[in-house]
C-alpha positions in Angstrom: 7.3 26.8 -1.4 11.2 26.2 -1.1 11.0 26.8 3.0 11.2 23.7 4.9 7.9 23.5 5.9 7.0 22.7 2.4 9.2 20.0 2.6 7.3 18.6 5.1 4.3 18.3 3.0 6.0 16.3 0.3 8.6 14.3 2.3 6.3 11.4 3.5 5.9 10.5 -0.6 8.9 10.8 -1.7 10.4 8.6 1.3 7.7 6.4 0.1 9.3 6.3 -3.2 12.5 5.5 -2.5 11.6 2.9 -0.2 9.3 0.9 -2.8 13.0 0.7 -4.8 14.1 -2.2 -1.9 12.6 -4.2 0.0 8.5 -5.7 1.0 7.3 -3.2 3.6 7.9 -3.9 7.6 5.7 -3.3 10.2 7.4 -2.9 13.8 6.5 -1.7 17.3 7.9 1.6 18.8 11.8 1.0 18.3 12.2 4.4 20.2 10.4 3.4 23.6 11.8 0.2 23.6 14.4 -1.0 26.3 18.1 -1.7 25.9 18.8 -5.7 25.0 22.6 -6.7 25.8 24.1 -7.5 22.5 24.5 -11.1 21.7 24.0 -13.8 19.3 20.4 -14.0 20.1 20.1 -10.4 19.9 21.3 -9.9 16.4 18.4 -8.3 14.4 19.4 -9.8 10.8 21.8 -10.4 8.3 22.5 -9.0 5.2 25.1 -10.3 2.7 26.8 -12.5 5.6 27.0 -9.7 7.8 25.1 -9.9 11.0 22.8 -7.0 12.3 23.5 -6.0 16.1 20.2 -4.3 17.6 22.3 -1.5 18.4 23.3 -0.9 14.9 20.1 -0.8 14.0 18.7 1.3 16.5 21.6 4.1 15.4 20.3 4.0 11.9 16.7 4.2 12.6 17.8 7.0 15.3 19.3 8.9 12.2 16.2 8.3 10.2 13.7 9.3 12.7 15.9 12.6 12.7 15.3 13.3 9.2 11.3 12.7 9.4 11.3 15.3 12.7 12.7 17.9 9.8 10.2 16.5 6.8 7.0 16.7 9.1 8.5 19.3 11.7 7.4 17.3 14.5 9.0 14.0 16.6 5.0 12.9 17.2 4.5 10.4 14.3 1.1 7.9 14.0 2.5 4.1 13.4 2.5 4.8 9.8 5.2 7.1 10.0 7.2 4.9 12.1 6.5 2.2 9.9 8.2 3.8 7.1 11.4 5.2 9.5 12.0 1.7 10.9 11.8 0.2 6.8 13.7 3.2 6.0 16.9 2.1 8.3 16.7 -1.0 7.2 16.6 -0.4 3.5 19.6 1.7 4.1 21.2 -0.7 5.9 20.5 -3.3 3.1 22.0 -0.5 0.7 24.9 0.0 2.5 26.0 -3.6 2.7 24.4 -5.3 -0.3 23.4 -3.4 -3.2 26.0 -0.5 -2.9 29.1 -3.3 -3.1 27.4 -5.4 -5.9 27.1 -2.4 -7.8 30.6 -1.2 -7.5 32.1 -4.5 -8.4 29.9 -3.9 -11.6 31.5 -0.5 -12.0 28.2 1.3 -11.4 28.7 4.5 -9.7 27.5 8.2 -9.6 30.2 10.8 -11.0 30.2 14.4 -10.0 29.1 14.9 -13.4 25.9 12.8 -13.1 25.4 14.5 -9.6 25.2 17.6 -10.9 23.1 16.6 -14.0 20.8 15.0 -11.4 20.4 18.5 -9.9 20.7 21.0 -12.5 21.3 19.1 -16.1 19.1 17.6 -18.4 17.7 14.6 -16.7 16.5 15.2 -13.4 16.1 12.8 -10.3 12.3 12.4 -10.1 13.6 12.7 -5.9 14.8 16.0 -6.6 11.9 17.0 -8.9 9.4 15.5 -6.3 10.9 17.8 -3.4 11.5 20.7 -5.0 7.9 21.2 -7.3 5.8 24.2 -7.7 3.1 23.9 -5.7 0.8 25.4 -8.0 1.9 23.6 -11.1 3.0 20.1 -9.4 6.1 20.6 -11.9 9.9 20.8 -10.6 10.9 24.1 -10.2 14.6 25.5 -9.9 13.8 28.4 -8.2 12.0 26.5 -5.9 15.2 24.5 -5.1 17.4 27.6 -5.5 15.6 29.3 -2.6 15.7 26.5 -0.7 19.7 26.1 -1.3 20.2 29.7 -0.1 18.8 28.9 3.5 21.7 26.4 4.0 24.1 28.8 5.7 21.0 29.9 8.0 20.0 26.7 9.3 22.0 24.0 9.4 18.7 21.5 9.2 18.5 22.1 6.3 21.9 21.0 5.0 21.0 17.8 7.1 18.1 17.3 5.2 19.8 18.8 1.7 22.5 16.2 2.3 19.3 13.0 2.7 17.7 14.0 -0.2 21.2 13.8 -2.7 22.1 10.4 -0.6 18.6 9.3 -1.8 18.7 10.4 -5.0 21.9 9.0 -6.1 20.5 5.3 -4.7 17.7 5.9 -7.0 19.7 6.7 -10.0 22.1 4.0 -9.3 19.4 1.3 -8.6 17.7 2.7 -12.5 21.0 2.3 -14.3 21.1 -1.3 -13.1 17.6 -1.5 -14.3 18.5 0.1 -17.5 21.5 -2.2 -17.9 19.2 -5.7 -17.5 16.2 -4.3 -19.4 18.7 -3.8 -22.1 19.1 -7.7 -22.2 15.4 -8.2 -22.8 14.9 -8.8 -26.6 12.5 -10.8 -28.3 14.2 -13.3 -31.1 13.6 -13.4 -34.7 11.8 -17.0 -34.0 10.1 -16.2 -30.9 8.2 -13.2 -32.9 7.7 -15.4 -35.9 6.1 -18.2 -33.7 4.2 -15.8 -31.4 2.8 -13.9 -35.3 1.7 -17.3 -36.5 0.0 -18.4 -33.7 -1.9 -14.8 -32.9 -3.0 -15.1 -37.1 -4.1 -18.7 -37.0 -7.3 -20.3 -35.5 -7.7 -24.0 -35.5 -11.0 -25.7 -35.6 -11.2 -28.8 -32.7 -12.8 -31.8 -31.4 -12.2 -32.4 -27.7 -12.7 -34.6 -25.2 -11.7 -34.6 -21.6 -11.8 -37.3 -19.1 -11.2 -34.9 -15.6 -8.5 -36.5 -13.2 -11.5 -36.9 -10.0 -13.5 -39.3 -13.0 -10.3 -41.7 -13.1 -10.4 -43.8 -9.8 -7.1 -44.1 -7.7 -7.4 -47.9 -7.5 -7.0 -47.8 -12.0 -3.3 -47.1 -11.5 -0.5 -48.0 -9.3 0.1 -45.7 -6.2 3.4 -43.8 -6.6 6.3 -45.6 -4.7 8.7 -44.0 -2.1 11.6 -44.1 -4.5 9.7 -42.6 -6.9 8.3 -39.7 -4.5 12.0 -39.4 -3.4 13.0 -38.8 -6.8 10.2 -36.6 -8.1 11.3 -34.5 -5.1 15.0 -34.3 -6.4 14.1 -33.2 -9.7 11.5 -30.8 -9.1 13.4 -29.1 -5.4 12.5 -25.7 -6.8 8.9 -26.3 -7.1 9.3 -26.5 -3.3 10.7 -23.7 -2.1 9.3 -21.5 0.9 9.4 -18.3 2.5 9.9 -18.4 6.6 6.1 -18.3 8.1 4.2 -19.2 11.1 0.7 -20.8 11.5 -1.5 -19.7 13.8 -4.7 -20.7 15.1 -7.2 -17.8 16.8 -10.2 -16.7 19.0 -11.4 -13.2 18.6 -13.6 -11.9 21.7 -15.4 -9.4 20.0 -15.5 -5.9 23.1 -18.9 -4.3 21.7 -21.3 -2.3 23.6 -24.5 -4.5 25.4 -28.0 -2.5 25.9 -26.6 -1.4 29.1 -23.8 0.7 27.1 -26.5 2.1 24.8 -28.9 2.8 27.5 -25.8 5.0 29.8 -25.1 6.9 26.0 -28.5 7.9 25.5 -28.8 9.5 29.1 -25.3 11.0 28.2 -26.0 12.2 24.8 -29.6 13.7 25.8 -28.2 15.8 28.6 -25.5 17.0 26.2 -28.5 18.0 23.8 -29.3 20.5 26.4 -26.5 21.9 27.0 -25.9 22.2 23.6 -29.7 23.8 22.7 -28.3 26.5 25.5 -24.9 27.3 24.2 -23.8 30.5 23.2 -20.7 29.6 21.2 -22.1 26.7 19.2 -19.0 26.0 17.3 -16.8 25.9 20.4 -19.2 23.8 22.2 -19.1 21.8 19.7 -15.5 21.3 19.3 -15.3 20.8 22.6 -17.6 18.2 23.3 -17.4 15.8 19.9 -15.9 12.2 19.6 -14.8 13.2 16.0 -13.5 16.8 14.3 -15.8 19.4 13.8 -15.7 21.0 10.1 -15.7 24.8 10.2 -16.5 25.3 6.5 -19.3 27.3 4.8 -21.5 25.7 2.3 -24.0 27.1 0.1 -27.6 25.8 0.0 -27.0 23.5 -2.4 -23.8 22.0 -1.4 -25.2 21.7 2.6 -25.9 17.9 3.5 -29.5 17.5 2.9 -30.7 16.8 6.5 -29.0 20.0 7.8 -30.6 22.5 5.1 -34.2 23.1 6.7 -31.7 24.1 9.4 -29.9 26.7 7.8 -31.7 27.9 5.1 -35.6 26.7 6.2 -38.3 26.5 8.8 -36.4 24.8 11.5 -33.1 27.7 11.8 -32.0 28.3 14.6 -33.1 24.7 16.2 -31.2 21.3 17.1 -30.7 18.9 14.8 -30.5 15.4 16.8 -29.9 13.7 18.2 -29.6 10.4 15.6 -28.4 7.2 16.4 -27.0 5.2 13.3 -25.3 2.5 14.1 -23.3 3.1 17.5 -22.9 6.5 16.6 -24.9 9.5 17.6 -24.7 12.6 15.9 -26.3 15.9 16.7 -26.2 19.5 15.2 -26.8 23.6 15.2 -25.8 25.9 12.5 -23.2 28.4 14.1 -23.4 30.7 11.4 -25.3 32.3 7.8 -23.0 35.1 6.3 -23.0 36.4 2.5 -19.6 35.0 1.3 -18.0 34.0 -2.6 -17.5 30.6 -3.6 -13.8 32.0 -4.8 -11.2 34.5 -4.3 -8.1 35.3 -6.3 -4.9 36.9 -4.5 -1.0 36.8 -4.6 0.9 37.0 -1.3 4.7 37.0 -0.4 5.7 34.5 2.4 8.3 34.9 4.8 9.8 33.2 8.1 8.7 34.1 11.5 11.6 35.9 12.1 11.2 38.3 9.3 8.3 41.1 11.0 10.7 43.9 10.6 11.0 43.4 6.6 7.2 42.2 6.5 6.2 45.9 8.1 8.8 47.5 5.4 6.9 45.6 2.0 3.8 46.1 3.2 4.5 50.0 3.7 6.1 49.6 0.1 3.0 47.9 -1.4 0.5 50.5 -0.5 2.9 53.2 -1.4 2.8 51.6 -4.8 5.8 49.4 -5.2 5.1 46.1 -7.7 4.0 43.4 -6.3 5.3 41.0 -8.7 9.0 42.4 -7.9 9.4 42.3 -4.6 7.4 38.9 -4.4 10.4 37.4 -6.5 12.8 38.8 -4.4 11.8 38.2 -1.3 8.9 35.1 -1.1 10.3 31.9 -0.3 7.1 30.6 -1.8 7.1 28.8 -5.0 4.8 30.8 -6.1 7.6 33.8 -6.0 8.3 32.8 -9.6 4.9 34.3 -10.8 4.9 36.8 -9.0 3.6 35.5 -5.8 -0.2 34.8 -7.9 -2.3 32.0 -6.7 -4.6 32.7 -8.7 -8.3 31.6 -7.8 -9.2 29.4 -5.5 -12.6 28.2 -2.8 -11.9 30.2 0.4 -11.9 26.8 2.4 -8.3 25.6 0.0 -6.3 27.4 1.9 -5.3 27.4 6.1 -7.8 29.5 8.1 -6.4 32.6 9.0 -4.7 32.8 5.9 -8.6 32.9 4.2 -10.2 34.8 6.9 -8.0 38.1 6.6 -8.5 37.8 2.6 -12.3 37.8 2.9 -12.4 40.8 5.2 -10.2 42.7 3.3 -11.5 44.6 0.5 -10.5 44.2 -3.3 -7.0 44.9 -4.1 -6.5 45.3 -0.3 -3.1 44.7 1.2 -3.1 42.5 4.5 -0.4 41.0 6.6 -1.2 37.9 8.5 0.6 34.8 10.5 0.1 31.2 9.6 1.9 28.0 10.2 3.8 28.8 7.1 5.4 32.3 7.9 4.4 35.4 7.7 2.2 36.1 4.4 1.7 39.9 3.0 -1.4 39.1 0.8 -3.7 41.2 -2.0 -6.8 40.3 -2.8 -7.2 40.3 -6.0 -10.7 38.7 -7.0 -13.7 38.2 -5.3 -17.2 36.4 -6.7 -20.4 37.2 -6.2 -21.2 36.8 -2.7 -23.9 34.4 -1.3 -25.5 32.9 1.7 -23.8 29.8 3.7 -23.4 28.1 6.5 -21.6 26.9 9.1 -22.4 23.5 11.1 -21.6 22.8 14.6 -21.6 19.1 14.5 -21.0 17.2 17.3 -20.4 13.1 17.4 -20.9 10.7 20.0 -19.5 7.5 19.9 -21.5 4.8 21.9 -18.8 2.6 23.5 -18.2 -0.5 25.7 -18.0 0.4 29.5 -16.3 -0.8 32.2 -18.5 -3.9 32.9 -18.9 -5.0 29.3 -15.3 -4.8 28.6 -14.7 -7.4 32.1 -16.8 -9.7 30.5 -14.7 -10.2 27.3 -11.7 -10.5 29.2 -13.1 -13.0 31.8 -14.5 -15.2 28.6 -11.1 -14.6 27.0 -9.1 -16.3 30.6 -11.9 -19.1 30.9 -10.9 -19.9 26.7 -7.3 -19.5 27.9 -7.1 -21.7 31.1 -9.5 -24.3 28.9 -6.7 -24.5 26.0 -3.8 -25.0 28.5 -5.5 -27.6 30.4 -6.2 -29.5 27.3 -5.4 -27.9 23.9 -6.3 -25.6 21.7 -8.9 -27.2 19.2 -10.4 -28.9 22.2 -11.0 -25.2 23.9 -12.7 -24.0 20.6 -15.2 -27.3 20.7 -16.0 -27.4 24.4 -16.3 -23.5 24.5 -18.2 -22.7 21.4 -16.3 -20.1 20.1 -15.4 -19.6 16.4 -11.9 -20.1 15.3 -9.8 -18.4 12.6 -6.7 -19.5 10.7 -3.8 -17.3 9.5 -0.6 -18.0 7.7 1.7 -15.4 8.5 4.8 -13.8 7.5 7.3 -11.8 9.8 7.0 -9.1 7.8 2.9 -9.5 7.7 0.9 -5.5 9.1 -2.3 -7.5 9.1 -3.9 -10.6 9.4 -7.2 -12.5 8.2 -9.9 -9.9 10.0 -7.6 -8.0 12.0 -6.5 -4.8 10.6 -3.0 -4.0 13.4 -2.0 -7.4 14.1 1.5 -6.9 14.7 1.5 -7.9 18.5 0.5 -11.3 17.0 2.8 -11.8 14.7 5.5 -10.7 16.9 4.4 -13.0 19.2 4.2 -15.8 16.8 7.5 -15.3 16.2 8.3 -15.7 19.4 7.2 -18.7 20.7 7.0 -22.3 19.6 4.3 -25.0 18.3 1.5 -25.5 20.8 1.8 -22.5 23.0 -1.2 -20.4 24.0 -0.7 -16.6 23.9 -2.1 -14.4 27.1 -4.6 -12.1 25.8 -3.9 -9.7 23.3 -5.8 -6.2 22.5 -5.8 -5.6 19.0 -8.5 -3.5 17.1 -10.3 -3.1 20.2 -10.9 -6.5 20.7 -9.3 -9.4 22.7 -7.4 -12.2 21.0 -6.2 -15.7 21.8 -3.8 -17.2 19.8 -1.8 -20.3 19.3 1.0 -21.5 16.6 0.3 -25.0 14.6 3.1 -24.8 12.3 6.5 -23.2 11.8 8.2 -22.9 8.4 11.8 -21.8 8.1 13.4 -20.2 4.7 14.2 -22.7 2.8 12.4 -25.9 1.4 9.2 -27.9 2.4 10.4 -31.2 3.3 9.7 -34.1 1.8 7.1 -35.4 4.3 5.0 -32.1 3.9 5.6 -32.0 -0.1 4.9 -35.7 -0.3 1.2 -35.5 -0.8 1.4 -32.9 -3.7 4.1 -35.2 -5.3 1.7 -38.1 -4.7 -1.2 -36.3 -6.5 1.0 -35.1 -9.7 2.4 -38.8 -10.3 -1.1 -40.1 -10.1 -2.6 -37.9 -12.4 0.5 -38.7 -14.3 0.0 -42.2 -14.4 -3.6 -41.4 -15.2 -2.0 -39.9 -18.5 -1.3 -42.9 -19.2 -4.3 -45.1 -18.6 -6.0 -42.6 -20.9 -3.7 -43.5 -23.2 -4.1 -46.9 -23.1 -8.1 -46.9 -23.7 -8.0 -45.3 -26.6 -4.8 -46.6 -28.3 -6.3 -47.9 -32.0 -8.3 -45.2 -31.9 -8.9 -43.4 -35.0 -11.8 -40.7 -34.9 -12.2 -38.6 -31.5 -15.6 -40.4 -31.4 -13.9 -43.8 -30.7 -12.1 -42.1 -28.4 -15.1 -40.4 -26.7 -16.9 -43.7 -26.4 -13.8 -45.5 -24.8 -13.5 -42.9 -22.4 -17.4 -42.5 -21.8 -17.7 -38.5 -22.1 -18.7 -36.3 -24.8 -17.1 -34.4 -27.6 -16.7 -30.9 -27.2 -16.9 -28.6 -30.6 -14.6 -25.5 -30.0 -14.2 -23.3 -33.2 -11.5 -20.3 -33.6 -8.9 -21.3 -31.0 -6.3 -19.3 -31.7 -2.4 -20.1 -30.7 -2.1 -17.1 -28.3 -5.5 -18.0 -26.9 -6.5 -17.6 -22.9 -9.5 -19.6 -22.7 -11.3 -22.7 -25.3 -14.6 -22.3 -26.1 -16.5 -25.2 -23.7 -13.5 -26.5 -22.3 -12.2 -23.4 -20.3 -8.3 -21.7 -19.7 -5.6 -24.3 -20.4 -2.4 -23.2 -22.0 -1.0 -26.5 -22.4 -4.4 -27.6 -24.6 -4.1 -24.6 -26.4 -0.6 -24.9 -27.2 -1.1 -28.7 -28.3 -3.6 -27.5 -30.3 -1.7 -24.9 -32.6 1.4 -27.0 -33.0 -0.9 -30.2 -33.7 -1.5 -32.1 -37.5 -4.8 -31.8 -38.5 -7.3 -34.7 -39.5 -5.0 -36.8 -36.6 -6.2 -37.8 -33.2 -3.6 -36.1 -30.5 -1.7 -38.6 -27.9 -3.4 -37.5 -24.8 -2.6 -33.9 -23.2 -2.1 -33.7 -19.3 -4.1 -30.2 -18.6 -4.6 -28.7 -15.4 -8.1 -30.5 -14.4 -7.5 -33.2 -16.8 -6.5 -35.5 -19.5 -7.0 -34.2 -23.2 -7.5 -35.6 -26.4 -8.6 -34.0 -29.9 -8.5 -33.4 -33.4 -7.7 -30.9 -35.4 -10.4 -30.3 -38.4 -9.0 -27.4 -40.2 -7.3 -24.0 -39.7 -8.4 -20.5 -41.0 -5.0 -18.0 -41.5 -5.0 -14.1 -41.0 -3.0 -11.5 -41.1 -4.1 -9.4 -38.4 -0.9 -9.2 -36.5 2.5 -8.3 -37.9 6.0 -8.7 -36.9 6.9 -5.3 -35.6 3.5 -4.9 -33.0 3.8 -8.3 -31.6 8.0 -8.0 -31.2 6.8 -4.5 -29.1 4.0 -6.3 -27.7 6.4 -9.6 -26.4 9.0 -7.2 -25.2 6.6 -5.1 -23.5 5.4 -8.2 -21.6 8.8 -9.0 -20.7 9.7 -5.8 -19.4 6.3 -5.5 -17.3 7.6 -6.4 -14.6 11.3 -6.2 -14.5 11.9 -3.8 -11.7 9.7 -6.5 -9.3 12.0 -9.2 -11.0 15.4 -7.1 -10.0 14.5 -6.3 -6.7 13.6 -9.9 -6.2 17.2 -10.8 -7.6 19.0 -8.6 -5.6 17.8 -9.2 -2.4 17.7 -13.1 -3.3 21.6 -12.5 -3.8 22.2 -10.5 -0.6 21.0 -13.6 1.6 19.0 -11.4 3.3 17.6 -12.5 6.7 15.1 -10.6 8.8 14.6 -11.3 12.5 13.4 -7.5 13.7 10.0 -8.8 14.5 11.4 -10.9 17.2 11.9 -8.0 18.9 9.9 -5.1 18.4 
């Protein structure tokens, strides 16, 4: 359907889209509610390309995105989700704007008029304009679907707001895929890199290993690394190093679930609303009324019915109360509201039109049963997609479609033509099939959540102060010894939604971020529990320093220098036997290791043995190997040569690889070059 309301349906994956071209997701508070920070240096919410991020700027652009989602979903009321996406949304653009927009101007990538247009209309299509403007019934983009949304623009002046978002987004996209394009051009495997790659996929060698593990070579056999050389290794290797800003946290979880007191007060509850439900006249709206959950109005045959409801509908028990059953901490109790004879599908075509529109919907419905064509004056006047085909939607299960929209086909009689009102418009529908009808059934279900009360609830929170004033009075780890209580650990990331075992955690990582090593937090509510947390460790962008890296250096020039013990037992060696024996381990057979290998047969996944192994002579013993567990050494006793891979496959195949993940490698690039800092979980 070209109306905006059909937009609204497809907007939230399409925004999605677009987003995943940028930047890792966000997850923020309620920008909207939030109060006004004076703006300062302190108050700066990033920085993007050397240019610093007021809050208020920010707050303007996530203002103008929150905009455009009130027209996508027609409504201002969004779940955290939604918000999550508007507030990653500004910031993307903002990122666009003042990163990747420049860069790829000075490149002398832009969008012409000409590629605007061809976007729109020409041969290659923005997947953002083919995603908005689709046939519903096909899933396929549709002009006339985009036409007849076009011709509301002079009408309503949303939707040239939102006409004008979706271009803007679409030209990003295209502009961020010829840059793609562009550097994927660049990947191409050499003449020698396919050559070597087709040897080493068509030859298996034959080997004799041996392995003495790293843990089997004490410490005190070599000399421990010196400062200077720690220093140095550090130096050379400063990349190996590198780290993301983070924050360490330490937490207590006080788990609010209900006690035998909370079940006992439900079951009362619950069997007094049995009652009331055994008496009710209007089972469904009793039900609706009264459920923790959503009731489902649907019909289901006999054999689509759950199984513990059909002695209720269709059996000896109709007309009785189902319930109520206790699984878990939930309750759940039932009547059937309703048997009627219905079909499993309809067919009908309909012409939709706004709510503003009763006047011409009176006139085509007079026209239809005077005998006008349907088809005609469905393609003239339907803003549906479906206006294309005549307004057909074809067949379809009665329970596909909105409710009213349903109801007035079934009580219509074939070829009938009906006029009713749903949240889409105005639809002037003909039923056109009908199957067979047969018995269902409606179930009134109601749900009953069992819940922690008042007292229960107290207690958690008292447990979480006594765990609180215990930590500040001593510290943290001391609290979780003296108090009993079990202790998680979490390394998180300021743009981090959840945490080890907590599924919203973003009150504690906005309040890691906010405070310093050693601090205990006040209690936070998150998932319906009660949380104590402290930080242990903050990491800023940049590199680990050398006291932190220095035990990982230590442990990489000791196995090192273990390389080179193992070199010295077996030097005169000249059969991996002697070399076994000197060593004290066994030799391991491993047949048909090929050059492109994963994994050796007994030995396990090491690509530096493998590759040693291809590029080795044969009938030699090998100078030792330094694997990933251990020190290697082998023979090579022969080689068997195929010619199961040729030169064209494995130059697609290496190219292939290459380009696998190319877009994550760009996006990585970019925002590596815009020097992008973010500081918005500071303050939301």
């Amino acid at each position: 359907m070209a109306t905006l309301n059909d937009l609204r349906t497809k907007g939230g994956v399409v925004v999605t889209a677009v987003i995943a071209l940028g930047l890792v997701a966000f997850l923020l508070g309620d920008l909207f509610s939030s109060g006004s920070i004076f703006t300062s240096r302190a108050n700066r919410v990033g920085k993007i390309n050397g240019e610093n991020i007021e809050y208020q700027e920010y707050l303007v652009q996530s203002e103008y995105v929150k905009n455009i989602y009130s027209l996508l979903y027609g409504s201002s009321a969004f779940d955290s989700a939604q918000y999550d996406a508007i507030y990653n949304e500004a910031w993307n653009d903002m990122v666009m704007a003042n990163a990747y927009s420049p860069s790829f101007t000075k490149l002398g990538l832009t969008i012409s008029d000409a590629e605007v247009v061809d976007m729109i209309q020409g041969g290659f299509i923005s997947p953002v304009i083919s995603s908005f403007f689709a046939d519903p019934a096909t899933g396929t983009y549709s002009p006339e679907v985009l036409r007849n949304f076009l011709a509301q623009i002079d009408a309503n002046p949303a939707v040239l707001d939102l006409w004008n978002y979706i271009k803007k987004k679409a030209a990003e996209q295209r502009l961020v895929s010829n840059f793609s394009t562009l550097v994927s051009a660049g990947f191409a495997a050499s003449e020698l890199d396919v050559n070597n790659s087709v040897a080493a996929a068509n030859t298996s060698s034959n080997a004799k290993i041996v392995v003495k593990p790293y843990y089997a070579i004490a410490d005190s056999l070599v000399a421990a690394p010196t400062s200077s050389e720690i220093k140095a290794y550090y130096n050379d290797h400063k990349e190996l190093f590198r780290q993301t800003a983070q924050r360490n946290v330490e937490y207590v979880v006080f788990n609010i679930e209900p006690s035998e007191e909370d079940f006992a007060t439900a079951k009362e509850e619950v069997e007094a609303l049995a009652e009331e439900f055994k008496a009710a006249e209007n089972v469904l709206g009793f039900a609706t009324a009264n459920t923790h959950g959503t009731v489902d109005s649907r019909y289901y045959a006999e054999d689509k019915i759950a199984a513990e409801y059909k002695p209720y509908a269709f059996g000896k028990q109709k007309g009785q109360l189902y319930g109520p059953v206790l699984n878990g901490t939930t309750y759940k109790m039932a009547r059937i509201s309703n048997v009627r004879q219905m079909p499993d599908e309809i067919g009908a075509r309909h012409i939709l039109l706004s709510f503003d529109q009763q006047d011409l919907a009176d006139s085509i419905q007079t026209a239809l049963r005077k005998g006008a064509k349907f088809a005609e004056l469905a393609q003239k006047y339907s803003l549906d997609g479906s206006a294309a085909e005549g307004g057909d939607l074809g067949r379809f299960a009665p329970e596909a479609m909105v409710p009213e929209f349903s109801e007035a086909l079934l009580a219509a009689k074939l070829n009938e033509v009906v006029k009713v009102e749903s949240q889409f418009g105005i639809h002037i529908a003909q039923l056109t099939y009908r199957s067979k009808p047969i018995r269902k059934a409606q179930v009134a279900e109601i749900t009953y959540e069992v819940v922690a009360g008042d007292a229960t609830i107290q207690k958690a929170a008292n447990e979480a102060n006594s765990f609180i004033a215990a930590a500040n009075k001593s510290d943290f780890a001391t609290a979780v010894s003296e108090l009993g209580v079990a202790k998680r650990t979490a390394r998180i990331r300021n743009t981090d939604r959840t945490v080890t075992g907590l599924n919203d955690a973003r009150e504690l990582v906005r309040w890691a971020y906010n405070n310093k090593v050693g601090k205990v937090s006040s209690t936070m509510e998150i998932d319906g529990d009660y949380v104590v947390a402290t930080v242990t460790d903050i990491r800023k962008e940049g590199y680990l320093p050398i006291k932190e890296a220095s035990s990982r250096i230590v442990n990489q020039l000791r196995n090192e220098a273990k390389l080179a013990w193992v070199a010295e037992q077996i030097e005169g060696t000249t059969t991996i036997e002697e070399a076994a024996e000197k060593l004290g381990v066994e030799v391991v057979e491993s047949n048909d290791v090929f050059g492109n290998a994963n994994n050796i047969v007994g030995v396990g996944p090491d690509m530096k043995l493998v590759g040693a192994i291809a590029a080795a002579e044969e009938g030699v013993v090998s100078t030792p190997v330094a694997g990933n567990y251990g020190v290697y050494v082998f023979t090579v006793d022969g080689r068997t040569a195929s010619e199961t891979i040729n030169a064209v496959d494995e130059k697609i195949r290496l190219e292939s690889q290459e380009l696998f993940y190319i877009n994550e490698r760009i996006d990585q690039a970019l925002r590596d070059g815009a020097e992008i800092e973010d500081n918005r979980v500071r303050f939301f």
